[in-house]
DSSP file (Angstrom, degrees, kcal/mol; ACC not computed):
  #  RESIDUE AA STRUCTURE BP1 BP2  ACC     N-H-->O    O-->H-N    N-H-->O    O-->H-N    TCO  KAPPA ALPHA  PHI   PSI    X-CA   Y-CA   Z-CA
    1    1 A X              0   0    0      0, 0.0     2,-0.3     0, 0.0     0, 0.0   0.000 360.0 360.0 360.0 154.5    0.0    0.0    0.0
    2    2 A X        -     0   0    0     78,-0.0     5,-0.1     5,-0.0     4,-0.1  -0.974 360.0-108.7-142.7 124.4    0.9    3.4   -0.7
    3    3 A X    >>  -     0   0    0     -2,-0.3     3,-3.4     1,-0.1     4,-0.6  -0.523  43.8-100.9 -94.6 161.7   -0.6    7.1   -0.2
    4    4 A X  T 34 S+     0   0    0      1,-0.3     6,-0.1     2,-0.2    -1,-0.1   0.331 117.5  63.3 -58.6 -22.1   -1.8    8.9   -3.0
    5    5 A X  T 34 S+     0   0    0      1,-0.1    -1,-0.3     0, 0.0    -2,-0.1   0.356  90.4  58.6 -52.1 -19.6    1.6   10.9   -2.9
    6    6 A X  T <4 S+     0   0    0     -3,-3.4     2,-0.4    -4,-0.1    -2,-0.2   0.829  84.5  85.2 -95.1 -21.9    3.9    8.4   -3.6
    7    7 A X     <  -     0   0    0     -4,-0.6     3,-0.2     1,-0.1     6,-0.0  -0.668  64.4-161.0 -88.5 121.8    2.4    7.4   -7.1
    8    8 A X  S    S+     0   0    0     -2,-0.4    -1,-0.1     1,-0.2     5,-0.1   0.913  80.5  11.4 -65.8 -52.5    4.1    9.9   -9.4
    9    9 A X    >   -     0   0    0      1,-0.1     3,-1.6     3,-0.1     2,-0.5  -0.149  57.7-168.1-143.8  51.0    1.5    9.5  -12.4
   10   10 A X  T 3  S+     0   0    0      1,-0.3     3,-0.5    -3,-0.2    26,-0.1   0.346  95.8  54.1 -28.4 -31.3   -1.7    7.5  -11.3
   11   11 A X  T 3  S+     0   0    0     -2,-0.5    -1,-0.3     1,-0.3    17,-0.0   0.369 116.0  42.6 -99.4   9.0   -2.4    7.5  -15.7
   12   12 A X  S <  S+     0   0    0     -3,-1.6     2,-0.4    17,-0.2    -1,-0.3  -0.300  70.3 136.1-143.1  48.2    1.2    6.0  -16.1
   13   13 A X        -     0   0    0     -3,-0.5    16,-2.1    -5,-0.1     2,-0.1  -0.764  48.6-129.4-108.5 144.1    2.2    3.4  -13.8
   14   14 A X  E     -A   28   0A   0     -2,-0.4     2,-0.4    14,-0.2    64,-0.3  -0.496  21.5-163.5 -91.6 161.9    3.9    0.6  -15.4
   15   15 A X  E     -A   27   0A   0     12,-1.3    12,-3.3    61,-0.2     2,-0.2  -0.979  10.9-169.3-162.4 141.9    2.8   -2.8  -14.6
   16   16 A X  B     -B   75   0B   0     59,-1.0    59,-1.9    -2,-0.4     2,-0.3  -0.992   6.6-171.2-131.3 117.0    4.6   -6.3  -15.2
   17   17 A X        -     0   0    0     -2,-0.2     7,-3.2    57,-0.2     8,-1.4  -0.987   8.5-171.9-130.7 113.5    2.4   -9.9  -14.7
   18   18 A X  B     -D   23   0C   0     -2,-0.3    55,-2.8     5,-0.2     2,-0.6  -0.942   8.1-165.1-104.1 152.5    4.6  -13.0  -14.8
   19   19 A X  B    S-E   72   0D   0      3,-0.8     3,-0.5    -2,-0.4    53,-0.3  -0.968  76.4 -13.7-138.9  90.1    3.1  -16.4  -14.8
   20   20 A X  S    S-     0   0    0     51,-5.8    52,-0.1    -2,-0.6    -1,-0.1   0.950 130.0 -52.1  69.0  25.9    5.4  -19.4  -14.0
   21   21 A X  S    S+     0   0    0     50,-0.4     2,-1.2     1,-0.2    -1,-0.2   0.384 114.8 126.2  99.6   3.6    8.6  -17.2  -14.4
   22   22 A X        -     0   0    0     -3,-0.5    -3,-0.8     1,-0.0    -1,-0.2  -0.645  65.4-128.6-100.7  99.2    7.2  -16.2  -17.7
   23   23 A X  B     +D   18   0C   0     -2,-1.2    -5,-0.2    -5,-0.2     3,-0.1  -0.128  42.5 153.7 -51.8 127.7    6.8  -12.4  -18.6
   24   24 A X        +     0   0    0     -7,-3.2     2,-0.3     1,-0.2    38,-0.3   0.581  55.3  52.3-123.5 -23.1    3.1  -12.1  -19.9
   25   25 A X        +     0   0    0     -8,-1.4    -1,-0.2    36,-0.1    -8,-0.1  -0.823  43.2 156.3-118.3 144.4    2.4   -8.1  -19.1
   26   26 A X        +     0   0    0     -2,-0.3   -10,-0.2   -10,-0.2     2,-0.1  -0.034  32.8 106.6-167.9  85.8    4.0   -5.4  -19.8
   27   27 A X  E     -A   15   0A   0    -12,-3.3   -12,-1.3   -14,-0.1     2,-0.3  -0.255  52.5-115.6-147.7-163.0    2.1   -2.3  -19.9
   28   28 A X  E >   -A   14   0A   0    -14,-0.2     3,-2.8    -2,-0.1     4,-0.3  -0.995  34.3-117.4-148.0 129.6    1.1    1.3  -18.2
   29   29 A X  G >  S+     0   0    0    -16,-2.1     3,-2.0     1,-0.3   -17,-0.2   0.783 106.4  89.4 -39.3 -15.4   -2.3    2.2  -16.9
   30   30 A X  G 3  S+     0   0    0      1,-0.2    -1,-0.3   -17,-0.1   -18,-0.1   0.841  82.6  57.2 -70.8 -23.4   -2.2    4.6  -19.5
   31   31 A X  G <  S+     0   0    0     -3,-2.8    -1,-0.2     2,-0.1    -2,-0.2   0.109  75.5 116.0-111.2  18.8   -3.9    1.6  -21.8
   32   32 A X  S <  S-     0   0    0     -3,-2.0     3,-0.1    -4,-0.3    28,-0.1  -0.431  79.3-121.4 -71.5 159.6   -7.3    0.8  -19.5
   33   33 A X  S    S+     0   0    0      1,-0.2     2,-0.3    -2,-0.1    -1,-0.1   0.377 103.8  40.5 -96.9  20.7  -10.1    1.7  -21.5
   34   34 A X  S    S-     0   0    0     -5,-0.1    -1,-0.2    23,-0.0     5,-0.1  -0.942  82.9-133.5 -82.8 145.5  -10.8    4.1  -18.5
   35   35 A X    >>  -     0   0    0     -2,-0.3     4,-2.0    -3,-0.1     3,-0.5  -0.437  40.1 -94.9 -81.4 163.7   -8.1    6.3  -16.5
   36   36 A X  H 3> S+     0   0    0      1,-0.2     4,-3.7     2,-0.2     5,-0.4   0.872 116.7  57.4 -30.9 -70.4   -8.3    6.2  -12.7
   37   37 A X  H 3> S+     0   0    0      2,-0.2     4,-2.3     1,-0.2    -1,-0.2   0.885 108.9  38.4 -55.9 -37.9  -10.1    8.8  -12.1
   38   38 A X  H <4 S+     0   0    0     -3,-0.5     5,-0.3     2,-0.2    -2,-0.2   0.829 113.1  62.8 -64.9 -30.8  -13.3    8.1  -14.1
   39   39 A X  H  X S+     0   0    0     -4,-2.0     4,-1.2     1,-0.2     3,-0.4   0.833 109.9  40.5 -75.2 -17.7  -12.8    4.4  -12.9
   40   40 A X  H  X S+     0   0    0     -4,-3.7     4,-2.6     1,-0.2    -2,-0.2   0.854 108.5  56.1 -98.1 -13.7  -13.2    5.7   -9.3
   41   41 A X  H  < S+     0   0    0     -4,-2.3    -1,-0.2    -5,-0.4    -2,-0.2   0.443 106.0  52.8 -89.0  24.5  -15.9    8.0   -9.8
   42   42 A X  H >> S+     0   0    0     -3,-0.4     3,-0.9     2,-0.1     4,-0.7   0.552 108.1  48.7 -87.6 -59.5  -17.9    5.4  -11.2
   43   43 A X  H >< S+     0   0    0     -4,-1.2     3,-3.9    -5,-0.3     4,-0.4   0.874 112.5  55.3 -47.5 -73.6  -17.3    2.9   -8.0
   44   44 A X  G >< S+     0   0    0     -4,-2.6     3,-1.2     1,-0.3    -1,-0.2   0.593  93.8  65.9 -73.7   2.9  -18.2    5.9   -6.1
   45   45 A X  G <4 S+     0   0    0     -3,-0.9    -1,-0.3     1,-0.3    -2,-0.2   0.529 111.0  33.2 -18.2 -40.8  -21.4    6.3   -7.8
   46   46 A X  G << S-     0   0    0     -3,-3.9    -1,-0.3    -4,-0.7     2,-0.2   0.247 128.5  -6.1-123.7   1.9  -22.8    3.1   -6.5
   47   47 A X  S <  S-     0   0    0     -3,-1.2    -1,-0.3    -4,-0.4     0, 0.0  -0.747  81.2 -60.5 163.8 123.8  -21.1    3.1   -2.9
   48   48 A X        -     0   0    0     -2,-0.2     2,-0.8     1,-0.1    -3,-0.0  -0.164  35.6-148.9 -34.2 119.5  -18.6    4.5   -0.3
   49   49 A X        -     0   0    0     -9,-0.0    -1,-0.1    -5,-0.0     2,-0.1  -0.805  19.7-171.4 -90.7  85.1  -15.3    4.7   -1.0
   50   50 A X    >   -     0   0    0     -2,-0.8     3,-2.9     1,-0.1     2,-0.1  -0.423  33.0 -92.3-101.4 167.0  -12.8    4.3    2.2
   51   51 A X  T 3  S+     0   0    0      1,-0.2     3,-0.1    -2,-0.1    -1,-0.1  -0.377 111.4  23.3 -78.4 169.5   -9.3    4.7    2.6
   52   52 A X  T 3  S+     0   0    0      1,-0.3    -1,-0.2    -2,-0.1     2,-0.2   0.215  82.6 133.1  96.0 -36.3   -7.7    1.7    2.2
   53   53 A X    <   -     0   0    0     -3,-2.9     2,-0.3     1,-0.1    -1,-0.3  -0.423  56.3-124.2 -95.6 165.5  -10.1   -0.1    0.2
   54   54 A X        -     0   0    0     -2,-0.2     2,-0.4    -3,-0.1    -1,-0.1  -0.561  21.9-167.7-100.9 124.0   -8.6   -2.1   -3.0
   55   55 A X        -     0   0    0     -2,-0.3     2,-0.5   -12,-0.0   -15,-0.0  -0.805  15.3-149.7-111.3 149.2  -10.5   -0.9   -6.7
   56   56 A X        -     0   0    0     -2,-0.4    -2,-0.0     1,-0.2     0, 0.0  -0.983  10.3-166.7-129.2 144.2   -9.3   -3.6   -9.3
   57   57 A X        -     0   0    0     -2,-0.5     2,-0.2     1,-0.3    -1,-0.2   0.769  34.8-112.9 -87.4 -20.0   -9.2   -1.9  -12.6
   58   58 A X        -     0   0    0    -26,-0.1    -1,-0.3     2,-0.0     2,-0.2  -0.468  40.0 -77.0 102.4 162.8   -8.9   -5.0  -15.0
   59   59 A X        -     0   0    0     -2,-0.2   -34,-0.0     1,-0.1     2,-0.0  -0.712  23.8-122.7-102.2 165.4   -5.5   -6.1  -17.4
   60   60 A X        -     0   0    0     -2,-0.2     3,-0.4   -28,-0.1    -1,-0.1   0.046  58.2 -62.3 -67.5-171.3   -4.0   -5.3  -20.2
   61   61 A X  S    S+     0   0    0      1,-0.2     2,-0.7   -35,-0.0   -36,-0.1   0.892  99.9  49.8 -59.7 -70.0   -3.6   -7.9  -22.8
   62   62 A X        +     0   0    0    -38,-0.3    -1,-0.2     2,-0.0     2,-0.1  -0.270  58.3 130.4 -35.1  26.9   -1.8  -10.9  -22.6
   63   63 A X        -     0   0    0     -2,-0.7     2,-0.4    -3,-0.4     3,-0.1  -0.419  38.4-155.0 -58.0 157.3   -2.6  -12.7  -19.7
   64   64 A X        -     0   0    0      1,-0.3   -40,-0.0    -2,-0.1    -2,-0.0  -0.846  37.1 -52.9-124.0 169.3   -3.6  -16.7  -19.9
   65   65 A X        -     0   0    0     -2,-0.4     2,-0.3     1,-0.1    -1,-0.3  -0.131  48.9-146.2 -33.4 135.6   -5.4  -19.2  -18.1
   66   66 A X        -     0   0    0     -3,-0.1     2,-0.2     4,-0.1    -1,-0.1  -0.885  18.7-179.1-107.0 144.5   -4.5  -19.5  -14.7
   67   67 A X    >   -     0   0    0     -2,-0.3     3,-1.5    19,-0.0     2,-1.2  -0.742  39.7 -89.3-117.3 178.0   -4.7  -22.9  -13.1
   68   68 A X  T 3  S+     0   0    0      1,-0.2    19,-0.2    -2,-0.2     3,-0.1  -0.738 115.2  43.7-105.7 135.1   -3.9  -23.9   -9.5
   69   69 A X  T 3  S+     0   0    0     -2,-1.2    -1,-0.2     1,-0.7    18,-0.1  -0.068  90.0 104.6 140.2 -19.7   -0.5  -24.7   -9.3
   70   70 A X    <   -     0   0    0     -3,-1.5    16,-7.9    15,-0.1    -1,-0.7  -0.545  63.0-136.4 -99.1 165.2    0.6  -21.9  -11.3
   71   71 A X  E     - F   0  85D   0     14,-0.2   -51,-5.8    -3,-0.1   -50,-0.4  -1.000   8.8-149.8-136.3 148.1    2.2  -18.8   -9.7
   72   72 A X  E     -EF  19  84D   0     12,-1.7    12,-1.5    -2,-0.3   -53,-0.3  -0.582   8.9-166.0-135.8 129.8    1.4  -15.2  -10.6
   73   73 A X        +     0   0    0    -55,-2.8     2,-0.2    -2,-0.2    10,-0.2  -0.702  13.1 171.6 -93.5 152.0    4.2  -12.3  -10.4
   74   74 A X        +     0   0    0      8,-0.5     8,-0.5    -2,-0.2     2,-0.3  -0.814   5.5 176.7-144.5 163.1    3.2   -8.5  -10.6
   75   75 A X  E     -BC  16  81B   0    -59,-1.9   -59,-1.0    -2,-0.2     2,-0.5  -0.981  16.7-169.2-146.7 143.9    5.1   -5.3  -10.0
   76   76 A X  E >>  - C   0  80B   0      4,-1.5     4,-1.8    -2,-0.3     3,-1.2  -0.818  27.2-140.7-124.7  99.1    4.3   -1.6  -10.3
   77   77 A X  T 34 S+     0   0    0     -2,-0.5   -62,-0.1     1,-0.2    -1,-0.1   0.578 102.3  50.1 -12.3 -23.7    7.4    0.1  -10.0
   78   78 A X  T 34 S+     0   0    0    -64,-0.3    -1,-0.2     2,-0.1   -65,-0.0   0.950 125.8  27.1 -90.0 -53.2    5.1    3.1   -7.6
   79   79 A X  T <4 S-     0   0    0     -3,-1.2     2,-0.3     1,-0.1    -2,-0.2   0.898 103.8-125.1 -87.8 -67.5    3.6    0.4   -5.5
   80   80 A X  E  <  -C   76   0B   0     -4,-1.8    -4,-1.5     2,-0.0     2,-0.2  -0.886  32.2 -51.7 150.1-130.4    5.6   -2.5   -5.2
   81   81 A X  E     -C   75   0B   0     -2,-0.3     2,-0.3    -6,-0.2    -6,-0.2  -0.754  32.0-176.9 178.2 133.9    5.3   -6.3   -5.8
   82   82 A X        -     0   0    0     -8,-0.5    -8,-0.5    -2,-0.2     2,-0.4  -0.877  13.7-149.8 -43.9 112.3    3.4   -9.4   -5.1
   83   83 A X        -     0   0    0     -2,-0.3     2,-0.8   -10,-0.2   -10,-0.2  -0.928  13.5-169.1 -89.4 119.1    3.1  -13.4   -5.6
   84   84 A X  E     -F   72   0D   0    -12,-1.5   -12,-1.7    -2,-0.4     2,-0.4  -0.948  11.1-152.9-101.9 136.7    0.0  -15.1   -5.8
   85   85 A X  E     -F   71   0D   0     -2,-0.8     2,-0.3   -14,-0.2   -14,-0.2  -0.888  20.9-145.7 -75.0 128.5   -0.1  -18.8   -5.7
   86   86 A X        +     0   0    0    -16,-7.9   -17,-0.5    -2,-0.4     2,-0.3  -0.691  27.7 164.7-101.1 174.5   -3.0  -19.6   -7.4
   87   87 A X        -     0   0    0     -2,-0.3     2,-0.2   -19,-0.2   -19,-0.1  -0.903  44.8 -72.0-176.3 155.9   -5.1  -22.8   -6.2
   88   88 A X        -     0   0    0     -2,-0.3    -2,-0.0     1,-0.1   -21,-0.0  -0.299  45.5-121.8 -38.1  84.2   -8.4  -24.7   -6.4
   89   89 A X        -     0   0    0     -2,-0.2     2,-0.4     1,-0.1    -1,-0.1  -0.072  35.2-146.0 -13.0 102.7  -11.8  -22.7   -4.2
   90   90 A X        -     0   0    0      2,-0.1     2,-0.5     3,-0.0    -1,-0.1  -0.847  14.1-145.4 -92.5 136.5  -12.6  -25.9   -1.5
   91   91 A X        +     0   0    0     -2,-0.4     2,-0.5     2,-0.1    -1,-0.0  -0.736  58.6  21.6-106.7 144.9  -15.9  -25.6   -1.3
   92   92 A X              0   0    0     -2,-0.5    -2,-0.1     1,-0.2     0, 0.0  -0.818 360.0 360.0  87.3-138.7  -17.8  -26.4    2.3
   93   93 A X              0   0    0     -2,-0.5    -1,-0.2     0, 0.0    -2,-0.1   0.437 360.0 360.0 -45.9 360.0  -15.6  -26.3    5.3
């Protein structure tokens, strides 16, 4: 997490998605089919907006099927960096 000061250029942050060690993203917000700001004054449109809480915009292009087993890189150079492992929803307990 990051405050709204540390991100240089909310409509130009670069973003990297590897998949299994395998570069699949490589892109900039600049290429959502809305910028930031219109995507959050649409969320707040419908609902309260707090600090803290997590908007997901969508990806760029190349991502593929995730299965579980596979593991998911991202970085935004503003923000930071993440691993997901992805795996299988158990349903019931």
């Amino acid at each position: 997490m990051v405050t709204a000061d540390e991100v240089k250029n909310p409509a130009r942050m670069g973003l990297k998605l590897w998949l299994n060690g395998e570069l699949k993203q490589d892109s900039t917000t600049e290429f959502l089919n809305y910028d930031i700001p219109r995507l959050i004054e649409f969320a707040s449109s419908f609902y309260r907006l707090y600090p803290g809480d997590l908007y997901f915009t969508g990806t760029p292009a190349g991502i593929a099927q995730v299965v579980p087993g596979d593991r998911m890189r991202v970085e935004c150079p503003d923000i930071g960096a993440m691993e997901i492992d992805v795996r299988q929803h158990e349903i019931g307990g």
